[in-house]
N, C-alpha and C positions, 0 to 999 in steps of 0.2 A: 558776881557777874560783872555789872558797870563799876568801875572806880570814878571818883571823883572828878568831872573837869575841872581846870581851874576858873577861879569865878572870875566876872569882870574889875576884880578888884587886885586881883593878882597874887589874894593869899590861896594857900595849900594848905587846908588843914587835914589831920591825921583820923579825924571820927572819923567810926566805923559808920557809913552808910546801908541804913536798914535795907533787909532782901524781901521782896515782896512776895509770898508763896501764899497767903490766905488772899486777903480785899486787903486793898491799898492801904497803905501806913503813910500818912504825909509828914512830912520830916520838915523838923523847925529847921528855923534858918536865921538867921540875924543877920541884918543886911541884905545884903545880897548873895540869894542862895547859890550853893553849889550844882554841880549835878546830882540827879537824884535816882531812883528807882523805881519811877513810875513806867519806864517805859518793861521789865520785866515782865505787866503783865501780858504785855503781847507776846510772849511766850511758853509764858509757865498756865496752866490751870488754876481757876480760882478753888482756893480748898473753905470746908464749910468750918462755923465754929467760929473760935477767938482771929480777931482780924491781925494779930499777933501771932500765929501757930507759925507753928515750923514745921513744914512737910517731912512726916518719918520718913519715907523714901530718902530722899534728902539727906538727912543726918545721918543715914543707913551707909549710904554712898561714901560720905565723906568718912567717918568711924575707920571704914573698911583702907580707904585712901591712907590715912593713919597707919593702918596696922599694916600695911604694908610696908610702910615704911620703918617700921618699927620693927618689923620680923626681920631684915638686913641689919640694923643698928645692935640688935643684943640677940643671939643665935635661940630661935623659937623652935618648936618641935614640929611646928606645922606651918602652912601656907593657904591662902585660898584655895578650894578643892578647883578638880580643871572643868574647866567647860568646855559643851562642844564644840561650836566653833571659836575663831581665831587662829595664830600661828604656834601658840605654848601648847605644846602636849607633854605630860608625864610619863615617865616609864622607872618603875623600880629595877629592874634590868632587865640587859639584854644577851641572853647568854644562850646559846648553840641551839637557837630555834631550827623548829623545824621547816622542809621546805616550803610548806603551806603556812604554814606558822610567818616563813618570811615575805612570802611572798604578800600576805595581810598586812603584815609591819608598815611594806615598800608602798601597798597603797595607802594606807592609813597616812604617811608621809604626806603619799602625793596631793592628799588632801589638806594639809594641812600648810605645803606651799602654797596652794591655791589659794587657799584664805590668808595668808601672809604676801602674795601678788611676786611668790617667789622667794620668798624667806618664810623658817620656821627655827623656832627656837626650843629647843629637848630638855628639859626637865629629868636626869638618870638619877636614880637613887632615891624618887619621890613618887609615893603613892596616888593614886588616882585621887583621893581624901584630900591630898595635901600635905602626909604624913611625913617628915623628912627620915623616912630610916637608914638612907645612906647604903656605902658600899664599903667592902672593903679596895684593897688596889689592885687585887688578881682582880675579882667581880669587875672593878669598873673597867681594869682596862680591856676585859673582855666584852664588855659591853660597849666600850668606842668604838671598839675593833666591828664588831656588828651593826653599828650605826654609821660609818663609813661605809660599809659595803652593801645596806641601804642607798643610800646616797648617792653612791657610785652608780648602782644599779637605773638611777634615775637622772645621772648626769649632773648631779649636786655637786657643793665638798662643804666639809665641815671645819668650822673652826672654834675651839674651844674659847668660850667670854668667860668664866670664872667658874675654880672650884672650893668649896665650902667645908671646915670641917664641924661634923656635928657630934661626933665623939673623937677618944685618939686614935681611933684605927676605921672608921667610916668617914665618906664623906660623900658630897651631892655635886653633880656637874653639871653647868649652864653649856650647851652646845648649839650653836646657829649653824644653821643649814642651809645652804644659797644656790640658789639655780637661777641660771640665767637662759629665760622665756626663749624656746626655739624661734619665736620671728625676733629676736633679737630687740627687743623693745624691753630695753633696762628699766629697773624699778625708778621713777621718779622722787624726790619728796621738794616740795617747793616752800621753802622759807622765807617768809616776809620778817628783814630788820629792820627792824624799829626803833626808836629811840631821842632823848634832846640833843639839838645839836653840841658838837664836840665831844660825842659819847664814844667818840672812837670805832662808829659804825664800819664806814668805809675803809677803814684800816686795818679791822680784826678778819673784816672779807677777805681785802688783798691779801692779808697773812696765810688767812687758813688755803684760799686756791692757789698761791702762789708758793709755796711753800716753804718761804724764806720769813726771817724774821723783819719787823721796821727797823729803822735805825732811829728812831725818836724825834723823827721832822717828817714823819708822813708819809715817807718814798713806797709804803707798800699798797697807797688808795691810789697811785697816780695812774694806773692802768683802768681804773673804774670811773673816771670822769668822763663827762660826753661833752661839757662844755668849758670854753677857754673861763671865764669867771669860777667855774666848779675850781681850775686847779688853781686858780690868783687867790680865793679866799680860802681853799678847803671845805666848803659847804657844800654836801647834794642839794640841787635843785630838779633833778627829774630823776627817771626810772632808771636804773641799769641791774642787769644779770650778769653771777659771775656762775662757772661751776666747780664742783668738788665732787672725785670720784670714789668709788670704792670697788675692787675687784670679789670674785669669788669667794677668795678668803679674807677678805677684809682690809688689803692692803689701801694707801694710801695712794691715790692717782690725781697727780696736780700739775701746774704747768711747768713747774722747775724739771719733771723728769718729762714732762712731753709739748712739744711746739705750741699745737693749737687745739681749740675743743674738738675737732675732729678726732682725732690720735685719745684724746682724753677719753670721749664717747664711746668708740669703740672697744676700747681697753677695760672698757667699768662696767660695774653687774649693777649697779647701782648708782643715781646720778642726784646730790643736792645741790640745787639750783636757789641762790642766795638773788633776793630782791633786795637792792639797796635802796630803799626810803629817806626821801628827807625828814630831817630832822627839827629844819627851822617853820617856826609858826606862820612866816610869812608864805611857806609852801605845803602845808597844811592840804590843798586841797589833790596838790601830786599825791601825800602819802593816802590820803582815802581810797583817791582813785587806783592805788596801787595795792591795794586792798582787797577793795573790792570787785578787780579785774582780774587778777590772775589768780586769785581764791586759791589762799597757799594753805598748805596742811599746817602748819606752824608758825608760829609769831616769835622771835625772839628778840627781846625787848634787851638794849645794851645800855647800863648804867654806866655811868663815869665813876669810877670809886673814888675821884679826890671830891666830887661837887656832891652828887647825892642825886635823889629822887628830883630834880627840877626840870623849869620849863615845861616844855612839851612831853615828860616822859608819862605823868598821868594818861593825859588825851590818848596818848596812844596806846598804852597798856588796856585803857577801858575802849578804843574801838576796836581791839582783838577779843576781848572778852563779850563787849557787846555784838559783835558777829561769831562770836562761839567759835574762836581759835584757838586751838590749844597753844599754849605759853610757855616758855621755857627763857629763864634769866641769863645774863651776862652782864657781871661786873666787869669791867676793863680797867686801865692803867693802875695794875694793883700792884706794880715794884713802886709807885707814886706815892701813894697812899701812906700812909701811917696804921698800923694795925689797928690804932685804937679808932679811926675812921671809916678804915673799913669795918670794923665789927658796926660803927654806927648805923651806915648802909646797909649790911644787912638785915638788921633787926628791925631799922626803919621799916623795909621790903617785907619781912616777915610780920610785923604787923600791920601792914597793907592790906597783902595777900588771905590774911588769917580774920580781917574784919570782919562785922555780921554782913555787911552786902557784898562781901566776895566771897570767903567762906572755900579757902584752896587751901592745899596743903603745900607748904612751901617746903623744900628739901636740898639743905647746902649740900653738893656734890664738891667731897674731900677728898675720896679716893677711887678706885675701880668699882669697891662692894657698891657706893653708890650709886655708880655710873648706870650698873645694871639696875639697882633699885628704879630709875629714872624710865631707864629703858622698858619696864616691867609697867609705867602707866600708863593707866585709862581715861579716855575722854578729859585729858587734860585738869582732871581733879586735884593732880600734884603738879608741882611746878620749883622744876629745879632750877639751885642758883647755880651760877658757876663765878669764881672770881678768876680773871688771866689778866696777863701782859702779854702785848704785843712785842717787846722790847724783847725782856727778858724770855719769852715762852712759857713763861710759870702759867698751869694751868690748861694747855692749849691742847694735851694731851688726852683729858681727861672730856674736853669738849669735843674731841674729834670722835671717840669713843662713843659716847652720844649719838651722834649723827649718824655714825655708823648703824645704831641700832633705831633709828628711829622708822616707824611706818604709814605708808599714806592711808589711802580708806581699808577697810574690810572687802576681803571678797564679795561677799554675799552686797554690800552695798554696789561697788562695781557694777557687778555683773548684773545689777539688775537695772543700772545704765545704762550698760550696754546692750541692754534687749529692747530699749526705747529705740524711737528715730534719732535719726543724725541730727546735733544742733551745735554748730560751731559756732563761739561768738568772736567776733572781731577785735581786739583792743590794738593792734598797730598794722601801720602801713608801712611799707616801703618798695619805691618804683626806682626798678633797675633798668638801665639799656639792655637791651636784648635777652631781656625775661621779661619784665612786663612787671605788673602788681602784686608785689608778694604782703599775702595776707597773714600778720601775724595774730594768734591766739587760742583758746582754749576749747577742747573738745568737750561740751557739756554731758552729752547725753549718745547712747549709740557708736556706732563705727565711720568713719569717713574713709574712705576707698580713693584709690587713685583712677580715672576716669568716670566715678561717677557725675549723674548729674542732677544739681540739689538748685533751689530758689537762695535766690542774694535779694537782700533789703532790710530794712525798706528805704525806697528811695523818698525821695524830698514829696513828690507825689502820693506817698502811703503804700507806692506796689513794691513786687516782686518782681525780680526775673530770673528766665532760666540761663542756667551756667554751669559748665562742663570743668570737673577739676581736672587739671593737666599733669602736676608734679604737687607730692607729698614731701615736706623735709622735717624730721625732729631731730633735735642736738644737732642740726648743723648733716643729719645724714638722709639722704632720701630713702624712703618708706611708700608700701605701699597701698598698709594701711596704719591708720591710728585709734586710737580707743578711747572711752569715757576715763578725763580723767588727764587725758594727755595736753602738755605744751603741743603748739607746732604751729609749720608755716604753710602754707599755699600760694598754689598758683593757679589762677583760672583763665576757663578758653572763653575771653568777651571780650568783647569789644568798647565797653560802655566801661574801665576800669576807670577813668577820671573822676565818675561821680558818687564810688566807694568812699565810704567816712568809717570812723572808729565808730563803734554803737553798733552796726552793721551784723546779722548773722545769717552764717546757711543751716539750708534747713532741707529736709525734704519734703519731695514736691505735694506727698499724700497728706501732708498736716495742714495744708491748707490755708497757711496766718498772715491774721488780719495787723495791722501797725492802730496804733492810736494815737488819740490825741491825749484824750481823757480818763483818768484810773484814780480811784479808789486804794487810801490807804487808814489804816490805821496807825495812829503816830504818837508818839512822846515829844513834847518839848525837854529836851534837855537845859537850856539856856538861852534866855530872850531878853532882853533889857527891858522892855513895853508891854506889849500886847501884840500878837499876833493875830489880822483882820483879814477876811478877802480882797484880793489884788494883791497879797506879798509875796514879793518874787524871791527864789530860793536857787540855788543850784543844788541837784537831785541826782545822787548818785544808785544806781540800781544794775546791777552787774557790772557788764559793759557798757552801760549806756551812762553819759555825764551830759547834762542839759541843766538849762536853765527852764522851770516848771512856776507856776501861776496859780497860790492858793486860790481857786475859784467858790469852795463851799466849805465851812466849817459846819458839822451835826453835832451840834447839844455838848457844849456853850457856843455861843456864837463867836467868843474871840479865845484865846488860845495865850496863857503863859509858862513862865518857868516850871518845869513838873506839871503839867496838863495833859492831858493825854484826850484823846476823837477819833472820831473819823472826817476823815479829811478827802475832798475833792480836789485834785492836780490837774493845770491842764500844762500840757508841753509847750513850750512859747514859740521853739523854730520849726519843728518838722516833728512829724509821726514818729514813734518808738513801738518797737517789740519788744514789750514785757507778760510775762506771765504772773500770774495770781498767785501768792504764795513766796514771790521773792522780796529779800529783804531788803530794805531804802535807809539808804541816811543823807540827810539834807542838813547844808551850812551856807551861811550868809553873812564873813563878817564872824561877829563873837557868838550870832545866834545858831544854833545847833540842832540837831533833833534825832532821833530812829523810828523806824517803823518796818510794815510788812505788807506790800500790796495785799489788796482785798478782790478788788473787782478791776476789769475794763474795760470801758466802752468807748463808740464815737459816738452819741449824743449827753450831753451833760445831766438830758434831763432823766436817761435813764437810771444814774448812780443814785438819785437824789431817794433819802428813804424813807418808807412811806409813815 
């Protein structure tokens, strides 16, 4: 789960960090401790028995994560059998069904985009078990042939990711399938980069969206800065988005072949939208907040392959993990490198990733067979490396392929979002002349319509008010609705736009919500030099919202250090906040750290207090 902060002493050591799955395991330390594992259990179940156990689920999970990977590495006779939902279906073949026969297929499909949010990936030549019994090349190609016109039938197209031999004359075809959603609302996936500075973050961006190579002084991040010191030193200091497109069949759409994201947007079935993160410690609290506002599906953490695992790259690899990102590597400047360094790097990583208290499956990505193996995980259990050059290209291929296949939530999670109310959260402003307050941010929960009319706040007051949305924009195109799940921007019909802040969400008017002052969390100290007492003021980060919050009550101990874990009373210091019970916090102060999970909320303090 958490990897190691760095401590205030500035060593990095390589133990493995215990996972806490039974009752708490307090982990020695000399000196001054590292980060540790206590905050885990605010998520996991406490299991009974040896306060030592290792949850079978658990090692179940991982085993399996394994054999996956192992079934691409040395040719297996079998595979995980399928399950019902998701986008993978099997078919041993598909050969001169009948009409009803196909017309079953064609729905069976359409359910199976549904649950891939418009991608589905075919399995031909594999039994429902898992069985790889292959085809031969008449069967197969009779069966593409039948799975296109599937596909067609439903406005898809398909394009072949990889085929497998499993003896000399059979063999197994990986086939994706791509539709692009009649209201024209491409599949999103939003990746947060991550990494220590000079890891070649902003650079591998500008490569990959731009589609030209660096020339080795930078020229490919110079489009991705916002501010004149970004481009004097090369260092990100705030948020910026680039995009990368992908068409129906997987082509490559970037801005060497088209003007502006517009043209791009339009063009793509599919849209990965890169957050660039800063990198340096001093800006630490951009990359949280960038984090935990636009809640990306993926984290891809970029190593520098000449320096190695330093700086800031722990911190940030354990706040993806500690908010349950899935993870996905990038080594960079590897024509730099020395082989004998990069292998260092890697193996570093792989014993990272492989410790008792993270306990992932790390998977060098060498060639295509990998790419798919990559593409084939679950909840983030494996975690692929890649090593590239920006310079050379070495590599970059192999990561585009990737991306290509990567996906946001499950349907069935979606959509049961989207049966909730509307709840937009706010994370950016921008006031134009003759538009008015455009509100940029994330569609939480539900549908937002264009003329609808929803509650905006809360204001400095603690209320709400009503407000008529006027225009919808996603990727830069106006919409006229958007879904759970979605980037996008707004505009609303008020008057009162000046005294809109980031923190800010709409909402529907039937949900009735209250703002606080005061909430209830359960928390871990990650890292504190002293003691943690009532009156420590903290900045508290919890979705959209970044304030500065007032330890007011510690329950049972009364003061609070490194590896501790409570319940903990917060009051707000400047104005009211909309949070709900259940979302996750992490608060920094300085080198002192922590996570947690709202419990309760209220306005009076004395009602948190417990009995």
């Amino acid at each position: 789960m958490y990897i190691g902060i760095m401590s205030e002493t500035g060593k990095r050591e390589d133990e493995a960090i215990p996972k806490r799955i039974g009752k708490r395991v307090k982990t020695k330390s000399i000196g001054q401790p590292d980060a540790m594992d206590a905050f885990l259990s605010l998520y996991e179940p406490a299991a009974e028995g040896d306060e030592n156990c290792i949850d079978d689920e658990s090692e179940l999970f991982v085993d399996c994560a394994e054999s996956i990977v192992a079934d691409d590495r040395i040719i297996q006779r079998n595979i995980p059998p399928e399950v019902e939902t998701g986008r993978r279906e099997y078919k041993l073949k598909l050969i001169r069904p009948t009409g009803e026969r196909f017309k079953k297929l064609v729905t069976q499909m359409k359910w199976r985009l549904r649950e891939g949010q418009g991608e589905a990936i075919y399995d031909i030549g594999v039994s429902d078990n898992g069985a790889l019994t292959g085809l031969n090349e008449d069967d197969m190609d009779e069966s593409l042939s039948t799975l296109r016109s599937m596909a067609s039938t439903l406005g898809a197209s398909t394009s072949i990711l990889r085929r497998k031999s499993v003896s000399e004359d059979l063999s197994v075809m990986e086939v994706l399938v791509r539709k692009i959603p009649d209201d024209r609302n491409c599949i999103e996936i939003r990746v947060a980069v991550m990494g220590n500075v000079d890891a070649g973050k902003s650079t591998l961006i500008g490569v990959l969206t731009q589609g030209s190579l660096d020339d080795g002084s930078g020229a490919a991040r110079v489009n991705l800065f916002r501010h004149a010191h970004e481009i004097k030193t090369g260092n990100t200091s705030s948020i910026s988005n680039e995009i990368l497109g992908f068409d129906q069949e997987g082509n490559e759409i970037n801005y060497r072949s088209y003007i502006n994201a517009e043209e791009i947007c339009m063009k793509s079935a599919k849209i990965v939208k890169f957050i660039d993160l800063a990198g340096h410690e001093k800006y630490m609290h951009t990359t949280i907040r960038g984090v935990t506002i636009y809640a990306p599906h993926y984290a891809m953490l970029v190593v520098n392959g000449t320096t190695g695992v330093v700086g800031t790259t722990r911190d940030h690899l354990g706040l993806a993990f500690a908010l349950e990102v899935p993870v996905f590597v990038v080594i960079t400047k590897a024509d730099l490198a020395s082989p004998h360094t990069l292998n260092e790097t890697l193996e570093h990583l792989e014993r990272l990733l492989k410790s008792f208290g993270i306990r992932k499956v790390p998977l060098r990505v060498e060639d295509e067979d990998t790419v798919m193996t990559a593409g084939r995980a679950v909840d983030g259990q494996i975690v692929p490396i890649f090593a590239v050059s920006s310079v050379s290209g070495y590599g970059l291929d192999l990561l585009k392929q990737y991306l290509h296949l990567l996906s946001p939530l499950t349907a069935r999670e979606r959509e049961k979002m989207m049966q909730e109310p509307p709840e937009f959260h706010i994370y950016e402003i921008v006031r134009l002349p003759k538009v008015g307050t455009v509100l940029g941010g994330l569609v939480r929960r539900g549908v937002l319509t264009e003329g609808s009319e929803l509650l905006v706040g809360p204001f400095v007051d603690g209320e709400f008010q009503r407000a008529r949305i006027s225009s919808i924009h996603r990727n830069k195109q106006p919409y006229r609705a958007v879904y759970a799940g979605h980037s996008a921007s707004v505009v609303l019909d008020m008057e009162f736009d000046d005294l809109i802040r980031k923190g800010m969400v709409l909402l529907c008017p039937m949900a009735k919500p209250e703002a606080t002052f005061h909430f209830s969390a359960t928390i871990c100290v990650l890292y504190h030099s002293t003691e943690i007492h009532p009156g420590f003021e903290t900045t508290v980060y919890i979705g959209n919202v970044q304030q500065t919050a007032v330890v007011e009550h510690i329950h049972n101990p009364s003061f609070l250090r490194t590896d501790d874990h409570a319940s903990v009373v917060f009051r707000f210091k400047q104005y009211p906040e909309y949070i709900q019970p259940g979302s996750r916090l992490f608060f920094r102060t300085g080198n002192s750290k922590g996570i947690g999970k709202v419990t309760r909320i209220a306005k009076v303090l004395e009602d948190l207090k417990l009995k």
